[in-house]
N, CA, C and O atoms as a Tinker XYZ file with bonds, in Angstrom:
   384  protein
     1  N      7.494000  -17.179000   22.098000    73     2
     2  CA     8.394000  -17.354000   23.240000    64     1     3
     3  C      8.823000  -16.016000   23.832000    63     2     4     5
     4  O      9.507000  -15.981000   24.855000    81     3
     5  N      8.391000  -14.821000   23.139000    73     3     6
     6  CA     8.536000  -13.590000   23.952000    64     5     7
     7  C      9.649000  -12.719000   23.051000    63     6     8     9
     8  O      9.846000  -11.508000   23.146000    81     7
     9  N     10.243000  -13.546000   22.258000    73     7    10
    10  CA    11.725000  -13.139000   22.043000    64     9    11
    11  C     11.029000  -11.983000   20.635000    63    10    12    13
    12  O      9.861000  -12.118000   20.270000    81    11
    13  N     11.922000  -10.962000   20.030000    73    11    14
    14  CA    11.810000   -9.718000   19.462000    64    13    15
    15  C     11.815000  -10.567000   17.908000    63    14    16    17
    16  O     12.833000  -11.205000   17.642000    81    15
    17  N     10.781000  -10.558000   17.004000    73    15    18
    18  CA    11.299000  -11.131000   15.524000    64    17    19
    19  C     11.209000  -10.576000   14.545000    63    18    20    21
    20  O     11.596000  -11.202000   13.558000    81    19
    21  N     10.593000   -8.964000   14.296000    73    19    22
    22  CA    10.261000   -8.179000   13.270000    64    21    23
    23  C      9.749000   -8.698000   12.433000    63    22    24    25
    24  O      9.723000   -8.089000   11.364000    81    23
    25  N      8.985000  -10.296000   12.517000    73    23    26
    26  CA     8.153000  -10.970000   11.628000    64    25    27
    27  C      7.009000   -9.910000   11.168000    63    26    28    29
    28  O      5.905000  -10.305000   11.543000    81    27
    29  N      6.975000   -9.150000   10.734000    73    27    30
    30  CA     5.546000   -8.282000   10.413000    64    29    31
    31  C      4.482000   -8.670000    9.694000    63    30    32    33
    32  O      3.424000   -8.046000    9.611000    81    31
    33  N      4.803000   -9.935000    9.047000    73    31    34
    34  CA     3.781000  -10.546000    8.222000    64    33    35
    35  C      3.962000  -12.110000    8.727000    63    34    36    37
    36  O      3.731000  -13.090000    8.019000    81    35
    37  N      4.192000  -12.126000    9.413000    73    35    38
    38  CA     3.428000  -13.673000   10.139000    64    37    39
    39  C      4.266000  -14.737000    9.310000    63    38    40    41
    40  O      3.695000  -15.827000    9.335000    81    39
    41  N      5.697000  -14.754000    8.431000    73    39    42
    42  CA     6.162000  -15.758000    8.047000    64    41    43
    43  C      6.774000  -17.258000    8.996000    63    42    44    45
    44  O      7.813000  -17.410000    9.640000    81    43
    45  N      5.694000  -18.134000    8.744000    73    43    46
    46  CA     6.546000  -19.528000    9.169000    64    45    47
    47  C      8.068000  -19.817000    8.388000    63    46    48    49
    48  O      8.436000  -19.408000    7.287000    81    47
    49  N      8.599000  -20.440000    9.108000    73    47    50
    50  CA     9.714000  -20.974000    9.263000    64    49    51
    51  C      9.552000  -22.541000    8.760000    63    50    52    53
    52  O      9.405000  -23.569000    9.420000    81    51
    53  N      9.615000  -22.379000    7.705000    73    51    54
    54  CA     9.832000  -23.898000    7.533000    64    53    55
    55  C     10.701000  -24.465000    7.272000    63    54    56    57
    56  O     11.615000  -23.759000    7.698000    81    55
    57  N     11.394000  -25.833000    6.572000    73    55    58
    58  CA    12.803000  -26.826000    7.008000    64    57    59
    59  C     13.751000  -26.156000    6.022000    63    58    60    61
    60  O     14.965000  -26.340000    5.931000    81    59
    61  N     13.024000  -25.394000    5.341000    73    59    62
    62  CA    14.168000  -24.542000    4.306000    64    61    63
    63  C     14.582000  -23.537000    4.878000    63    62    64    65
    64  O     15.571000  -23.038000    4.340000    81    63
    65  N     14.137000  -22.943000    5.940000    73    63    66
    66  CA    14.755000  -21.673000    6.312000    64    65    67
    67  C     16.053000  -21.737000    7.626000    63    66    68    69
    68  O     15.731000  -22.403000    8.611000    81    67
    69  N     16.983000  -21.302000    7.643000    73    67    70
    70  CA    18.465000  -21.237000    7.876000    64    69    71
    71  C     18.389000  -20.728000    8.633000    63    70    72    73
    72  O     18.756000  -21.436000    9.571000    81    71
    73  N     18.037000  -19.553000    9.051000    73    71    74
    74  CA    17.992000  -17.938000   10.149000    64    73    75
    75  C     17.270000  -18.751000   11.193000    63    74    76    77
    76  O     16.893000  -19.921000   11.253000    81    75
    77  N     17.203000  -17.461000   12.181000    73    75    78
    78  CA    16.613000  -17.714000   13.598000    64    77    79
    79  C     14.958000  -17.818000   13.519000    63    78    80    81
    80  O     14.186000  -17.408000   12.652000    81    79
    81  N     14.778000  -18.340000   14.437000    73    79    82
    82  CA    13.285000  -18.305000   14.406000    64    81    83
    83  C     12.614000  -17.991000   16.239000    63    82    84    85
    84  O     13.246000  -17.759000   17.270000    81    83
    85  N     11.466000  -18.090000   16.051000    73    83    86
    86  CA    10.667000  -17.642000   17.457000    64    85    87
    87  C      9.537000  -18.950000   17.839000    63    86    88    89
    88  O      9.609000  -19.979000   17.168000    81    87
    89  N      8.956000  -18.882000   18.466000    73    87    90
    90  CA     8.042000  -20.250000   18.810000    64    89    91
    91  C      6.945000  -19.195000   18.870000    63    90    92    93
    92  O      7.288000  -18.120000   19.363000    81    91
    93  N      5.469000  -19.333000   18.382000    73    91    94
    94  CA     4.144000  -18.558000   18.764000    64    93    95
    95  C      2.944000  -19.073000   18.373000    63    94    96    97
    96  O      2.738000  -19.574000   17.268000    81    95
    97  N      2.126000  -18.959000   19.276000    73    95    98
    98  CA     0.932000  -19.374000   19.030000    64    97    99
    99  C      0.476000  -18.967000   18.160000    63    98   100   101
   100  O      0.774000  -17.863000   17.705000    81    99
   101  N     -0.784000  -20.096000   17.443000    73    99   102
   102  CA    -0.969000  -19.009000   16.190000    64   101   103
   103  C     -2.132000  -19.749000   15.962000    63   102   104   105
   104  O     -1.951000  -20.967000   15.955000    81   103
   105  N     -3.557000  -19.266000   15.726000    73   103   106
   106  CA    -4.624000  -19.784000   14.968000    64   105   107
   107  C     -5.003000  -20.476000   13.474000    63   106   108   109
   108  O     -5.598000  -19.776000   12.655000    81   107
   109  N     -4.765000  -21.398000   13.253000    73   107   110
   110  CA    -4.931000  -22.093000   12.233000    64   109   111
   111  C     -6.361000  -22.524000   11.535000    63   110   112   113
   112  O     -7.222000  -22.979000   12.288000    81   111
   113  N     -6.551000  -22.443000   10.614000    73   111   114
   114  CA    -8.202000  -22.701000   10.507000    64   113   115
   115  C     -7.872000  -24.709000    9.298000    63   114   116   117
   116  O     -7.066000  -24.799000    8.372000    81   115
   117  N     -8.692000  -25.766000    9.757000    73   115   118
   118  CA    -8.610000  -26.934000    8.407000    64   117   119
   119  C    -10.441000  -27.102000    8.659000    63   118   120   121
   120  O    -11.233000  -27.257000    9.589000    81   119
   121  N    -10.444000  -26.938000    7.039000    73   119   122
   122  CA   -11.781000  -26.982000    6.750000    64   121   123
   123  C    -12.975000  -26.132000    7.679000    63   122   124   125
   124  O    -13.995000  -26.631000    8.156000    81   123
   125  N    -12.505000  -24.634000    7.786000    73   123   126
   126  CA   -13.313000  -23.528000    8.278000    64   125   127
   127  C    -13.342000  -23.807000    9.392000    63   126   128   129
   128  O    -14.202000  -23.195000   10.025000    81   127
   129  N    -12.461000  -24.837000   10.212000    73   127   130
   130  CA   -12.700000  -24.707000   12.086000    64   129   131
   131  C    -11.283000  -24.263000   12.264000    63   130   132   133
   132  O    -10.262000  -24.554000   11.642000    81   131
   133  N    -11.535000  -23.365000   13.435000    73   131   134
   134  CA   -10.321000  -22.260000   14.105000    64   133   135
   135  C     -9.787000  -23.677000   15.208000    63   134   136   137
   136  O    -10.512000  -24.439000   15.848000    81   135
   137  N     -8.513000  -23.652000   15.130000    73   135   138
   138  CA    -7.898000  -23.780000   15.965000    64   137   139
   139  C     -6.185000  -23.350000   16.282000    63   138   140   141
   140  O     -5.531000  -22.608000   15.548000    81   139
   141  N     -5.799000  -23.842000   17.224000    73   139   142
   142  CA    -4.401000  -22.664000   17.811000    64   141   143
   143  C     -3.335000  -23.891000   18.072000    63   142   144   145
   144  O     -3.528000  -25.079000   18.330000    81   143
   145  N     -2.145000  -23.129000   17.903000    73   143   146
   146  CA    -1.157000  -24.424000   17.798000    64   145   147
   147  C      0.153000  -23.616000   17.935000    63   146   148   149
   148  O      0.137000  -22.436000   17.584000    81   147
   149  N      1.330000  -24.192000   18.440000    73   147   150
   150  CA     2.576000  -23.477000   18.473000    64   149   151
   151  C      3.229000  -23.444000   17.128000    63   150   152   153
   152  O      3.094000  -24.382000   16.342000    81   151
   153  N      4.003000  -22.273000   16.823000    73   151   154
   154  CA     4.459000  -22.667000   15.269000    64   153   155
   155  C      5.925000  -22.059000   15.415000    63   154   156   157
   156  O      6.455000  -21.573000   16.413000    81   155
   157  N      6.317000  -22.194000   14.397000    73   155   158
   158  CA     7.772000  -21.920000   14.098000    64   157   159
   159  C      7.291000  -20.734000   13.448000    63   158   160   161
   160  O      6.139000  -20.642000   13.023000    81   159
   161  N      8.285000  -19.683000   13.349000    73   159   162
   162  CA     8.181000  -18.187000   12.737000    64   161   163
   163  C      9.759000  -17.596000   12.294000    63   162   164   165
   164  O     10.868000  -17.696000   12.819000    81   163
   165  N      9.359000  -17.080000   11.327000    73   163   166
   166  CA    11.205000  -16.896000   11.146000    64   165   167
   167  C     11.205000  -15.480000   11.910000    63   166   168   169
   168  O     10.333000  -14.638000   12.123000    81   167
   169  N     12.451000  -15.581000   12.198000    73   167   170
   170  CA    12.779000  -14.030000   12.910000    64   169   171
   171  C     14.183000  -13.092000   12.301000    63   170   172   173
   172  O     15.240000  -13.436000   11.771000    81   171
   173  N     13.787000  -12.200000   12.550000    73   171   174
   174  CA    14.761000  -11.225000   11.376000    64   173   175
   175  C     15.242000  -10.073000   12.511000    63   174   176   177
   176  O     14.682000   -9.543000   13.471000    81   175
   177  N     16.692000   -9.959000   11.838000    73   175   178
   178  CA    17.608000   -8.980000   12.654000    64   177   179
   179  C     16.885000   -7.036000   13.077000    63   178   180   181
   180  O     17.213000   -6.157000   13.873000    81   179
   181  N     15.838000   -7.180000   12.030000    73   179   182
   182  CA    15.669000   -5.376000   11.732000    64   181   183
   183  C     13.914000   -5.664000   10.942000    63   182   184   185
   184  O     13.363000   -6.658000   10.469000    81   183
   185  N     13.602000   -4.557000   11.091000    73   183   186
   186  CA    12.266000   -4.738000   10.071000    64   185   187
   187  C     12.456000   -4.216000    8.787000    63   186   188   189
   188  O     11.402000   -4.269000    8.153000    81   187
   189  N     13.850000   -3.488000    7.833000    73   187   190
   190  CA    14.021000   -4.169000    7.046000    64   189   191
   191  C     14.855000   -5.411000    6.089000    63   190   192   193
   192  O     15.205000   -5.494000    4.911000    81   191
   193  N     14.923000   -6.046000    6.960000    73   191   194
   194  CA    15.009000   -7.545000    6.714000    64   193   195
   195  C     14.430000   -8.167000    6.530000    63   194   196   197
   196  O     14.798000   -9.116000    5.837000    81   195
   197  N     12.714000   -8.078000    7.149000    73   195   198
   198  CA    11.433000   -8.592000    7.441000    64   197   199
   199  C     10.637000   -8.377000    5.886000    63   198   200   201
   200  O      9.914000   -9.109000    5.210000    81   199
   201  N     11.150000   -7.050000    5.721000    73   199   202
   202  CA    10.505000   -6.464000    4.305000    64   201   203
   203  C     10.684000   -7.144000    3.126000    63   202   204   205
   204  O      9.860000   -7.643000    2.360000    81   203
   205  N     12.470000   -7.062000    3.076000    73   203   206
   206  CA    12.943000   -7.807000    2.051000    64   205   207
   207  C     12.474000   -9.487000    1.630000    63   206   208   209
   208  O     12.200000   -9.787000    0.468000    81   207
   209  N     12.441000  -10.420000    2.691000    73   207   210
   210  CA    12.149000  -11.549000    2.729000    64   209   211
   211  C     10.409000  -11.411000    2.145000    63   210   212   213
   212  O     10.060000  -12.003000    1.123000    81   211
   213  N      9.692000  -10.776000    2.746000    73   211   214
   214  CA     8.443000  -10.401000    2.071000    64   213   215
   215  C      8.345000  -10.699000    0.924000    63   214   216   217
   216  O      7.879000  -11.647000    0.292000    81   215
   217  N      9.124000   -9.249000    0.583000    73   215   218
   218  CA     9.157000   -9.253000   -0.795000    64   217   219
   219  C      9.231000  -10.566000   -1.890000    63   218   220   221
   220  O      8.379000  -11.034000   -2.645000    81   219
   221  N     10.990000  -11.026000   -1.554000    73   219   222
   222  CA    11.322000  -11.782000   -2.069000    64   221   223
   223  C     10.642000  -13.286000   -1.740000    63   222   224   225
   224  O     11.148000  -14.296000   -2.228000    81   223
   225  N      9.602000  -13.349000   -0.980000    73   223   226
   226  CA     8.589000  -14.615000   -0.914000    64   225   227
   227  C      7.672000  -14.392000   -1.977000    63   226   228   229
   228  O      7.215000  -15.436000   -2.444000    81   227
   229  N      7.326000  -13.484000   -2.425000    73   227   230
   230  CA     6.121000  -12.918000   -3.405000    64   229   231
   231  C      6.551000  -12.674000   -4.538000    63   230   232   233
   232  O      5.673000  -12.352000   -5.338000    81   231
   233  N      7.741000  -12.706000   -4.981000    73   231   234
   234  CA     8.265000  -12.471000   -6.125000    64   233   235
   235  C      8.762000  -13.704000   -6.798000    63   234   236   237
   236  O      8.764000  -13.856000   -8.019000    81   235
   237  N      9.093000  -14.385000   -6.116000    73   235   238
   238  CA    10.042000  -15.543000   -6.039000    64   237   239
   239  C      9.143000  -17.033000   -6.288000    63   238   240   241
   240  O      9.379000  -18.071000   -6.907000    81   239
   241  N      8.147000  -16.595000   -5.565000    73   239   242
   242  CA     7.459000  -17.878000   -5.784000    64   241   243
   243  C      6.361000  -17.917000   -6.237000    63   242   244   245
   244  O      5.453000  -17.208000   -5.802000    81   243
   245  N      6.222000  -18.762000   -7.213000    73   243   246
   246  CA     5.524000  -18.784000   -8.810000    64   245   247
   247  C      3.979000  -18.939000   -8.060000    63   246   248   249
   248  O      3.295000  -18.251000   -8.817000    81   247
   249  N      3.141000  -19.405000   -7.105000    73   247   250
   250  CA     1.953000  -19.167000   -6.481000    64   249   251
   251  C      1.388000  -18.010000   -5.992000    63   250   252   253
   252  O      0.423000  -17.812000   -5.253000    81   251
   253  N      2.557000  -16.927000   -6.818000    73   251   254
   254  CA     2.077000  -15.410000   -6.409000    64   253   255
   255  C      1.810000  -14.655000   -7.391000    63   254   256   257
   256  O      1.003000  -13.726000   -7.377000    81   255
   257  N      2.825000  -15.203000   -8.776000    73   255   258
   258  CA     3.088000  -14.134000   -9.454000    64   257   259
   259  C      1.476000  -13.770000  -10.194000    63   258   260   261
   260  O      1.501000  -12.563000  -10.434000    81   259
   261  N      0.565000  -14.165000  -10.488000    73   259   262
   262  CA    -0.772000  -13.977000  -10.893000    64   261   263
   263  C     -1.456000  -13.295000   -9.751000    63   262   264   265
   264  O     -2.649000  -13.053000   -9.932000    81   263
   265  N     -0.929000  -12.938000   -8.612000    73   263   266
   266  CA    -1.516000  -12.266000   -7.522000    64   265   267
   267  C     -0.929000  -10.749000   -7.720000    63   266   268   269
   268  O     -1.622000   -9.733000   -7.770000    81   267
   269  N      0.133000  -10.797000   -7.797000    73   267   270
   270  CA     1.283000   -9.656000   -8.244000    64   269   271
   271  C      0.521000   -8.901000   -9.594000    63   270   272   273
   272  O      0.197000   -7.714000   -9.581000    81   271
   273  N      0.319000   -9.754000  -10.667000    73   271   274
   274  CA     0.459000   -8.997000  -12.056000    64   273   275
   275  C     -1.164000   -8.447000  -11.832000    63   274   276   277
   276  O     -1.505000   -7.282000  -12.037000    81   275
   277  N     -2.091000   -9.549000  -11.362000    73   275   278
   278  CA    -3.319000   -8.543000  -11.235000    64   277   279
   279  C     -3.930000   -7.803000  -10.324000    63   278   280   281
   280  O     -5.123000   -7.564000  -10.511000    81   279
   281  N     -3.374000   -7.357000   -9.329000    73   279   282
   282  CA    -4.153000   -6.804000   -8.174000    64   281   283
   283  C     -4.040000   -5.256000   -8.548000    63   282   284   285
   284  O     -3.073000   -4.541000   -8.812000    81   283
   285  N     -5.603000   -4.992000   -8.456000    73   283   286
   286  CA    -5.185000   -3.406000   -8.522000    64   285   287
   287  C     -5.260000   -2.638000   -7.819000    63   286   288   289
   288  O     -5.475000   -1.486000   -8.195000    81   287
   289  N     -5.108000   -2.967000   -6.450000    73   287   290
   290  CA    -5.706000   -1.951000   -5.346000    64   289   291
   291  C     -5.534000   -3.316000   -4.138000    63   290   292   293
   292  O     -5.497000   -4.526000   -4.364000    81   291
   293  N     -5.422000   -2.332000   -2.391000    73   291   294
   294  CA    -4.840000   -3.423000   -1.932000    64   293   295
   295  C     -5.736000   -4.429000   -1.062000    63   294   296   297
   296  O     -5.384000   -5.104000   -0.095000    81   295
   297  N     -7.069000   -4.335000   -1.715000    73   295   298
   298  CA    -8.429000   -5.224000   -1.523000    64   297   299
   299  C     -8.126000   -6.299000   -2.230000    63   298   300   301
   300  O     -8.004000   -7.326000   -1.563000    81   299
   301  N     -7.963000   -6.388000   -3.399000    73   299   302
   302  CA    -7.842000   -7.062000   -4.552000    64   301   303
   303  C     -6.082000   -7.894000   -4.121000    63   302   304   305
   304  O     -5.761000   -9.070000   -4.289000    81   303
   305  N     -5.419000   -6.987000   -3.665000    73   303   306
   306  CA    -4.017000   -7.801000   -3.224000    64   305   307
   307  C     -4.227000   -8.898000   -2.373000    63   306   308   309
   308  O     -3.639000   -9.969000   -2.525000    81   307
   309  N     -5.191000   -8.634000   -1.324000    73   307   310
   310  CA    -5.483000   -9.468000    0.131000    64   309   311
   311  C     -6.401000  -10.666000   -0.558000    63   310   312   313
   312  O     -6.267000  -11.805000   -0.111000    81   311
   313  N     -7.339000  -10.419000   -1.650000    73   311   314
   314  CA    -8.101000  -11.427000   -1.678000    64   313   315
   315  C     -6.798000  -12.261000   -2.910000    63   314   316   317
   316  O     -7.092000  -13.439000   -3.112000    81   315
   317  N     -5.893000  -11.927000   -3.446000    73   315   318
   318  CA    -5.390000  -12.679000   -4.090000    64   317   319
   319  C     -4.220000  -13.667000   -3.778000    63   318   320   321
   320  O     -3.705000  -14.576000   -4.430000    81   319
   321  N     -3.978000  -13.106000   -2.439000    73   319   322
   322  CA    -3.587000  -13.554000   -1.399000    64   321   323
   323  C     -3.849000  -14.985000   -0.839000    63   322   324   325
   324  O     -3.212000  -16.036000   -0.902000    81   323
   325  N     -5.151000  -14.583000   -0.207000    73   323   326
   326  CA    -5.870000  -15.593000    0.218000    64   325   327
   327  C     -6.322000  -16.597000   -0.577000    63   326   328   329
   328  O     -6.302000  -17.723000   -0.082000    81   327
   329  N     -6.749000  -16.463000   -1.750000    73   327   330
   330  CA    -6.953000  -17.475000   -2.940000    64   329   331
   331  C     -5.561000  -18.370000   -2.918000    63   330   332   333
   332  O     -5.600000  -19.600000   -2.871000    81   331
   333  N     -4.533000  -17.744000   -2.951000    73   331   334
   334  CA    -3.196000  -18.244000   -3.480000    64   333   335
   335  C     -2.862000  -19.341000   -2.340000    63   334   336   337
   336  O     -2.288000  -20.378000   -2.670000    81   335
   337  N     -3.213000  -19.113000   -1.049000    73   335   338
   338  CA    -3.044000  -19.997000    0.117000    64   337   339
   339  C     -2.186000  -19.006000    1.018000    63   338   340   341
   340  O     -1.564000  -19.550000    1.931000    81   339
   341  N     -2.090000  -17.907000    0.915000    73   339   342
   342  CA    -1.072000  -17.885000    1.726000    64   341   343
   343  C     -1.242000  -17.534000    3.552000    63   342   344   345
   344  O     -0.372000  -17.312000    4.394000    81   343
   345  N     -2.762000  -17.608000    3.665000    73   343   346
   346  CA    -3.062000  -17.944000    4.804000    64   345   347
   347  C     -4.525000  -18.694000    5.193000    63   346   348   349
   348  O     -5.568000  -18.627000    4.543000    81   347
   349  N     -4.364000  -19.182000    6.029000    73   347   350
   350  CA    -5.732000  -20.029000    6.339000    64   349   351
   351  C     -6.954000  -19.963000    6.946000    63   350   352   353
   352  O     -7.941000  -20.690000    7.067000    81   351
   353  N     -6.577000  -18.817000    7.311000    73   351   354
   354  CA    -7.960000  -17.879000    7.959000    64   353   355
   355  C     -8.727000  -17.620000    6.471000    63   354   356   357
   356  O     -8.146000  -17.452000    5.399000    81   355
   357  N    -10.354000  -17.637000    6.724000    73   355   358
   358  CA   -11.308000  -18.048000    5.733000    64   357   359
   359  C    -11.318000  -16.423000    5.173000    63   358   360   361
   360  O    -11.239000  -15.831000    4.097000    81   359
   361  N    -11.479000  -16.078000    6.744000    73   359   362
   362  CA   -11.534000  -14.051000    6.624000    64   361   363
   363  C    -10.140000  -13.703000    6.349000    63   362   364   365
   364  O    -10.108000  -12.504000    6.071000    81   363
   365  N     -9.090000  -14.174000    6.310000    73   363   366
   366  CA    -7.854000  -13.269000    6.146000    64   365   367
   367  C     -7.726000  -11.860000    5.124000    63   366   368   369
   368  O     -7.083000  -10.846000    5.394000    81   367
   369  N     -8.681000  -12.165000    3.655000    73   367   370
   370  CA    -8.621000  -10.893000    3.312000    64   369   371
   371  C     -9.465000  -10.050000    3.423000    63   370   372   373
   372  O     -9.206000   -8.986000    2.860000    81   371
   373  N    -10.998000  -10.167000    4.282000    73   371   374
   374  CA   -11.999000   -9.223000    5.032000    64   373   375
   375  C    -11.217000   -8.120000    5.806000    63   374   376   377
   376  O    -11.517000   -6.940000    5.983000    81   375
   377  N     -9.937000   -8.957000    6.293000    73   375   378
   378  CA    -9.233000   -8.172000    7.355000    64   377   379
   379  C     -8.352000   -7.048000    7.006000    63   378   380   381
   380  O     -7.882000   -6.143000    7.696000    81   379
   381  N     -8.245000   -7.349000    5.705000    73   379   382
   382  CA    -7.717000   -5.817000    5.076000    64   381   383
   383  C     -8.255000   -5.088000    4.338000    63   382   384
   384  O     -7.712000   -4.035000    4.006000    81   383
């Protein structure tokens, strides 16, 4: 919707989240076909606010912590990433 969100990592907004959010298009991939859709995004006062929430998404929630304890390098972070779900692009960790 245009508006400023220091989202730096692309977090949706979902029914648990309290704070402000932004409206944005966003490419979605189900079963390896691309498609685009409006989404909810949380939006944060500062970029580090953006950081912290990061963080504390990856720490916090138990579909990471085996991404966390083994990555050794930040190839190995992105593909453990992507294994874990945390995005739906097929390439998401090619891209880093």
């Amino acid at each position: 919707d245009g508006s400023v969100s220091h989202n730096v990592f692309c977090i949706k907004a979902n029914s648990g989240w309290k704070g402000k959010t932004v409206d944005a298009v966003t490419t979605e991939y189900s079963n390896g076909v691309a498609f685009r859709k409006v989404e909810k995004f949380k939006a944060y006062d500062s970029y580090s606010d953006a950081f912290k929430d990061y963080a504390k998404l990856l720490t916090k929630n138990p579909r990471y912590q085996e991404v966390i304890a083994n990555a050794k390098d930040a190839s190995s972070f992105a593909y453990g990433l992507q294994k874990a779900g945390y995005a739906t692009d097929p390439q998401y960790a090619k891209n880093y």
